[in-house]
C-alpha positions as CSV (number, residue, x, y, z in Angstrom):
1,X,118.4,159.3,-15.1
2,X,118.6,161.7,-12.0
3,X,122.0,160.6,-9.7
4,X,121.7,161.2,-6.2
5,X,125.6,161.7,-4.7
6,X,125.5,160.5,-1.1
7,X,128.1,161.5,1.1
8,X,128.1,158.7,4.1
9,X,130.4,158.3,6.9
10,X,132.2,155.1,6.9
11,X,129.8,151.7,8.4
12,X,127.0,153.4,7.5
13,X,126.2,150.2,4.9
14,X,127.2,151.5,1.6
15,X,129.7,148.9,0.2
16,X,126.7,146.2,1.6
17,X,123.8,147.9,0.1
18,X,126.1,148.3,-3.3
19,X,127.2,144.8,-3.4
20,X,124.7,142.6,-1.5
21,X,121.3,145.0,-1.9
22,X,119.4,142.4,-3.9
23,X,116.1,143.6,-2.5
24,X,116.9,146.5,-4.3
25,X,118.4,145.7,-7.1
26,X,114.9,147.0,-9.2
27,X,115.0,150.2,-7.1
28,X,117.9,151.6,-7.5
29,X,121.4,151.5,-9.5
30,X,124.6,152.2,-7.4
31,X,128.2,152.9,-7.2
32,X,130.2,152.7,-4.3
33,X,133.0,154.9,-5.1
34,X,135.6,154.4,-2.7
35,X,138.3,157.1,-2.0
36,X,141.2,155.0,-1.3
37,X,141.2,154.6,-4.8
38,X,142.0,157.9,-6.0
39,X,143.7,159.3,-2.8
40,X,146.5,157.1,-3.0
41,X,149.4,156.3,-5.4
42,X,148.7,152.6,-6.5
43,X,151.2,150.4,-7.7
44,X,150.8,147.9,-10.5
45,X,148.6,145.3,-8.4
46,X,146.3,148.1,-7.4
47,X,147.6,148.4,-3.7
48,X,148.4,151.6,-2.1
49,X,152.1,152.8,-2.1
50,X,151.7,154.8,1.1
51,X,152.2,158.3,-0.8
52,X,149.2,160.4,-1.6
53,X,147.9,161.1,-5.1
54,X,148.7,164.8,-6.0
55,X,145.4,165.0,-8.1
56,X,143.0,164.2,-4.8
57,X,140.3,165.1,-4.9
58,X,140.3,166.3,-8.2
59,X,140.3,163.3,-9.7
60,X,138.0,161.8,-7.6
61,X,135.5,164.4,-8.3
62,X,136.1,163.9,-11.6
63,X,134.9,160.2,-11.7
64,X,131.8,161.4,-9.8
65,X,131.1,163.6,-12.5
66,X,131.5,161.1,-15.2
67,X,128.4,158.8,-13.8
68,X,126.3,161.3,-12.8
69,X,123.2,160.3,-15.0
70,X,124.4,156.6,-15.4
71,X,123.3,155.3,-11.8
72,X,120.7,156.2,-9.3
73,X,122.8,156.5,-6.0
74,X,126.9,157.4,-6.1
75,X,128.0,156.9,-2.6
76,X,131.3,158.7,-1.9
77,X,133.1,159.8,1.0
78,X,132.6,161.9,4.1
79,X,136.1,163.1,4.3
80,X,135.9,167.4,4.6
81,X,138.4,167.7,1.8
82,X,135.7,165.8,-0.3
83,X,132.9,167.7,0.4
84,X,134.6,170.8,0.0
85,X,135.1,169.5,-4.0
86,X,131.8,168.7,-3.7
87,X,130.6,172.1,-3.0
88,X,133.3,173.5,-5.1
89,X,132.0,171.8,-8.0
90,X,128.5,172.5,-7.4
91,X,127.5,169.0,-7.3
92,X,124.5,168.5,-4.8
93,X,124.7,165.9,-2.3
94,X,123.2,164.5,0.8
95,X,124.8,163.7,3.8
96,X,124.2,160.2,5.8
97,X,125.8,160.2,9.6
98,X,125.4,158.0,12.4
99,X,123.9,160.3,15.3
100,X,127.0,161.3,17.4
101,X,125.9,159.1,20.7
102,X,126.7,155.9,18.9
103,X,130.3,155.6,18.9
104,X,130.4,153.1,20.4
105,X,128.2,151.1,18.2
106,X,130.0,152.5,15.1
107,X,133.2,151.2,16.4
108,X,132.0,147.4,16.5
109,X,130.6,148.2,13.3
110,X,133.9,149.0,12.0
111,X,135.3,145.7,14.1
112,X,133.0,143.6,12.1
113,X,133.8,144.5,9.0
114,X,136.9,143.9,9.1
115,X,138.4,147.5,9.4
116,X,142.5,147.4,10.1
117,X,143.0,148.7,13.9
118,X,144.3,151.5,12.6
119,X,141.3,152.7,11.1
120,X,139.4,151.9,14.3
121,X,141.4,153.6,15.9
122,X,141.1,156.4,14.2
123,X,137.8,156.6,14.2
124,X,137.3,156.4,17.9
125,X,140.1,159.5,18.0
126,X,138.2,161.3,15.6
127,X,134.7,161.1,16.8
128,X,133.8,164.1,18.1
129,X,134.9,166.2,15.4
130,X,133.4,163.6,12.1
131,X,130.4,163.4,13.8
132,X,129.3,166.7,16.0
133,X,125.8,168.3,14.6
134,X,128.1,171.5,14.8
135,X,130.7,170.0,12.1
136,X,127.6,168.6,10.5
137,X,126.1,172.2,10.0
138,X,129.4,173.7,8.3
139,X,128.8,171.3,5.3
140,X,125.7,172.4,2.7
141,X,123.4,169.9,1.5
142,X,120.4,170.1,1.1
143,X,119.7,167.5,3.4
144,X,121.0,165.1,5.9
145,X,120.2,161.6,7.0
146,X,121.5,160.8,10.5
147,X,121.3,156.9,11.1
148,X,119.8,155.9,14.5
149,X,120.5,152.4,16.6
150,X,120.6,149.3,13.7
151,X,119.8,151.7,11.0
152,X,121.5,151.0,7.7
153,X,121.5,153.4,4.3
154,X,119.1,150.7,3.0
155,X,116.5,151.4,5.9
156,X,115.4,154.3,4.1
157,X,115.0,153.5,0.3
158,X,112.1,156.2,0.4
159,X,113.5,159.0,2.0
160,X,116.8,158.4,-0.4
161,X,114.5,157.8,-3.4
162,X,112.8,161.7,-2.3
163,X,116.2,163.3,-1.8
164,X,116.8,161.9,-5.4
165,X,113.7,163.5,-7.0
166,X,114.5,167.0,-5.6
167,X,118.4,167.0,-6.0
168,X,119.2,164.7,-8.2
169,X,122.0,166.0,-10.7
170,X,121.3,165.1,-14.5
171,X,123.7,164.4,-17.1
């Protein structure tokens, strides 16, 4: 089975097409690999200590490698560090942004979901340089998908279901 790795900035609907995509359940397999897990020292409940895990993102790179070939789509995160491993690693991804005038949109987004303030805030601080086409251009996949008013990761089933076919990694 070809694995598509999907780098997607956070809101962008990949926890919701992971967990709630019945619609397409038949088209495509996921994992929503979430960073916090591996970038942070848990304790025995599974809850982050506050210090960060010396093996990031090594480890987390790691886990991407080991179901590459046993879903269709891995979602993983947007943070640089990550998709310098990536790159480093030679693992092909694609990238999935919101275009850099939504901010604002993004933030309710965030809101919504639940995100701590702190993350919000973040976010809104951060911006400009997580979301610039000039940032965008430093990264190297081979392609990009940048997420327009409403738009979702499950809006475009097709286009992911292309990017599969043509750099899909294989087990």
């Amino acid at each position: 089975m070809k694995t598509l790795i999907v780098s997607a900035f956070p809101a962008c609907g990949k926890t919701h097409f992971h967990t709630k995509g019945e619609k397409c359940d038949n088209y495509f397999t996921t994992l929503d690999s979430d960073s916090s897990k591996f970038s942070w020292v848990l304790d025995s409940e599974g809850k982050s200590t506050g210090v960060r895990e010396p093996e990031f993102p090594n480890n987390y790179i790691q886990y991407i490698k080991d179901n590459v070939g046993k879903v269709s789509l891995i979602f993983v995160s947007s943070h640089n560090e990550v998709r310098q491993a990536l790159e480093d690693n030679l693992l092909n991804y694609v990238t999935v942004m919101p275009y850099p005038k939504l901010k604002d949109e993004w933030l309710q987004r965030c809101v919504d979901r639940g995100s701590p303030e702190g993350f919000v805030n973040l976010i809104d601080k951060m911006w400009g340089c997580w979301t610039s086409f000039e940032v965008q251009r430093k990264w190297s996949p081979t392609d990009r998908l940048f997420l327009r008013k409403g738009e979702y990761i499950s809006d475009h089933l097709p286009l992911l279901d292309t990017f599969r076919d043509h750099h899909g990694l294989e087990k």
